[in-house]
N, C-alpha and C positions, 0 to 999 in steps of 0.2 A: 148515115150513122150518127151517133146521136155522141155529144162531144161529154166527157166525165171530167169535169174540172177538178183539178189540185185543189179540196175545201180545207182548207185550215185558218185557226184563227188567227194566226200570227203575220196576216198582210200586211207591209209596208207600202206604202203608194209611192207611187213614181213621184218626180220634181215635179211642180206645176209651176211653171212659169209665165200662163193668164192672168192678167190682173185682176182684181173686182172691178165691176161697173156700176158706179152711182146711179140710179134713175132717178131715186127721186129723195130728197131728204127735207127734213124741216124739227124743228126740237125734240118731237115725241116721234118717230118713227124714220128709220131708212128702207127703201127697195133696194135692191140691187139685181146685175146679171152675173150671175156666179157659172165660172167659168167651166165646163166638163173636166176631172179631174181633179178635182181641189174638194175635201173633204167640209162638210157642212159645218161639222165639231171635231176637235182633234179627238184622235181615239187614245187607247190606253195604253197603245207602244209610243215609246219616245219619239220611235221616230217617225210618226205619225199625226207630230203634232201640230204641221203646218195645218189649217182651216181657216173656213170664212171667219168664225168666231176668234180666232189665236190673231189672226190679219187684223180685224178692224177694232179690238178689244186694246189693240197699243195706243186706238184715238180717241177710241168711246168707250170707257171702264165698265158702263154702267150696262152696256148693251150686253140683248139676248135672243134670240133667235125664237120668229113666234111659230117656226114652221123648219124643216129638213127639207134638202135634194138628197137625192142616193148621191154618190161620188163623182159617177159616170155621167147625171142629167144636170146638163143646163139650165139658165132661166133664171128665172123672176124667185128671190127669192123677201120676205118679208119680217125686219127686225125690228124692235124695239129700242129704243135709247132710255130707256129706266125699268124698272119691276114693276111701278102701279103700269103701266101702262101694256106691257107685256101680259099683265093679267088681263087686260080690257080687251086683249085681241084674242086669250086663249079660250074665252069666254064664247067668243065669233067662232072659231075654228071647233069648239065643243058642241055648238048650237048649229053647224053646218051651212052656217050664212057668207060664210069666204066660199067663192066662186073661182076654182082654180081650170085653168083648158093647157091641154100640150097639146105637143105636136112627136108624131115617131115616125120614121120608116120599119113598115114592119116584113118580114119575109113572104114570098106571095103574093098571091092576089086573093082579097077576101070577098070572100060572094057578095053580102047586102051592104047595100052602100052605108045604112047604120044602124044603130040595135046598141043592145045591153049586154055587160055582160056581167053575171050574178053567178060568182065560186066564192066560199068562206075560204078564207086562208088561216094556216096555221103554223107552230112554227115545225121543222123539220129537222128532231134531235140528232138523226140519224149522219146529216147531210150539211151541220152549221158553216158560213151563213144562210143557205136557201132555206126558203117558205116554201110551203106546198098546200094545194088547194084539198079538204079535207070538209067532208059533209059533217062527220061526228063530232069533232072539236076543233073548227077552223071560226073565226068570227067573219059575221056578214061583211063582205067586199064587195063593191058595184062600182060601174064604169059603164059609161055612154060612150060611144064614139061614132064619127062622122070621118067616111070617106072622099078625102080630099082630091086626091087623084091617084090613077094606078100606070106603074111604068112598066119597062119590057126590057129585058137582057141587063142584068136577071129580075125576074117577076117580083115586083118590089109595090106598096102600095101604104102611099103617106097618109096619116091618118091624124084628127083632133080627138083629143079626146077628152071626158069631160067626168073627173072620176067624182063618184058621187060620195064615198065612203075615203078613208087617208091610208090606210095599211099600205105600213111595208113594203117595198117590190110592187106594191101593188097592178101597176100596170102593166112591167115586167111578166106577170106571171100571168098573169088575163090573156097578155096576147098569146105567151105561151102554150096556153090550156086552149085557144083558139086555134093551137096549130100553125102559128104564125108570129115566133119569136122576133123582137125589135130586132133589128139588124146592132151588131158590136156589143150583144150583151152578154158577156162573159160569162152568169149564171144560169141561165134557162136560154141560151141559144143554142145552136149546134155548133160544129165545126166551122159546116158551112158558110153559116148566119156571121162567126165572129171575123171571120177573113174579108168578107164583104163592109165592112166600116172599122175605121182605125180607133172609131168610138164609138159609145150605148148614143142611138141615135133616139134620142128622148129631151125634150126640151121644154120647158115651162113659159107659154108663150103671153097666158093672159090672165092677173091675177082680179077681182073683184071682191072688196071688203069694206066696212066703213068705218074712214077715219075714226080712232080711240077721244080723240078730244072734239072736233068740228061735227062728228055724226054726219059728215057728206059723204056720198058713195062716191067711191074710188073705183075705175079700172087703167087698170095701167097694162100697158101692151110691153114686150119684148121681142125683134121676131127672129125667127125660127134661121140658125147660121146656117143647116142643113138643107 
C-alpha cells in the first residue's frame, strides 16, 4: 500500500545535532560532509533556520553555497568563500562539467546491473513539496546508475549513481518511477520503504570540478556512512 504523506508547507525540521565536516578548504573555496538532516539553507519559517549556510555563515560572512543537498542526503557538498568566485563555479555547474556520484539503497532488487534513467520532472501543484515525472511540461532529467551490490532480507540493492542533469528530488523520484523508492524517503517511498531506514538513504559520495582560481581538476571522495 502505497504511503500518502501529511504535504504541507509549513515543515519544521527536527534538531540536528551532526556537526559539519571540513574536507577541504583554502581561501577561495570549502567542501564539506553535511550531515543528513541539516537543511542546505535555512527555510522561511523561523524555526527552520538552523542550515549549513546559517552554521558556517557566523565564520565566513561572505560564503555561498554553489550547489544544494535535499535535507535527508548526505555528502559532499561545495561552497564558495566570496561572490566572484561562486560565479566561477556557477558557470561549471551551468556548463555540466561538475561531475557529481551518490550512492542510495534502493528498495528491491533492480534487474540491469546499469542503465539510464530519462523522466522530465515537473513541479506537482497538487501535491507541494513532491515533483512528479510529466512528459508534457516536466524538464529533461537523466541519471546513470551502477549496481553496486544486491542484498537479501529484505531485497535491498545499493546503487552509484551518476546524475547527469541537477533537478530537484531528482534522484529521489527516478528511483521511484523505477519502482524502487531509496529506502527512508519520506516523499516517494512507501510505508514500507520508510520503516526500513531511520534516514533517506542517499549520499553524495564523489564530487569532480575545477578549482575557480588554480584550474586543476579536483575530485574529492566522501564515503558513503550507510
Amino acid at each position: 500500500m502505497r504511503l500518502t504523506p501529511n504535504i504541507v508547507d509549513d515543515f519544521v525540521a527536527p534538531p540536528c545535532h551532526e556537526q559539519i565536516e571540513i574536507l577541504l578548504q583554502d581561501e577561495h573555496i570549502m567542501l564539506i560532509n553535511k550531515p543528513s538532516g541539516l537543511l542546505s539553507l535555512s527555510g522561511k519559517n523561523p524555526r527552520n533556520l538552523d542550515s549549513v549556510h546559517h552554521r558556517l555563515v557566523q565564520d565566513y560572512p561572505d560564503i555561498t553555497l554553489a550547489h544544494r543537498l535535499d535535507f535527508g542526503t548526505s555528502g559532499i557538498m561545495l561552497l564558495a568563500l566570496n561572490k566572484s568566485v561562486n560565479a566561477l563555479l556557477n558557470k561549471q555547474f551551468q556548463a555540466r562539467t561538475v561531475i557529481k556520484h551518490y550512492e542510495a539503497m534502493l528498495d528491491g532488487h533492480l534487474t540491469n546491473d546499469n542503465g539510464r534513467i530519462d523522466y522530465p520532472i515537473s513541479k506537482d501543484k497538487a501535491n507541494f513539496p513532491r515533483l512528479k515525472v510529466c512528459y508534457e511540461q516536466g524538464q529533461s532529467a537523466i541519471s546513470d546508475y551502477q549496481v553496486l551490490e544486491r542484498l537479501s532480507q529484505p531485497a535491498r540493492t545499493r546503487v552509484r549513481f551518476s546524475p547527469v542533469t541537477g533537478r530537484t528530488h531528482q534522484l529521489r523520484i527516478h528511483s521511484q518511477a523505477k519502482g524502487h523508492p531509496i529506502l527512508g524517503c519520506d516523499l516517494y517511498g512507501t510505508a514500507q520503504t520508510q520503516v526500513l531506514a531511520p534516514r533517506l538513504l542517499l549520499h553524495a559520495v564523489e564530487l569532480e570540478f575545477d578549482h575557480p582560481q588554480s584550474q586543476q581538476r579536483l575530485k574529492i571522495n566522501c564515503p558513503c556512512p550507510f
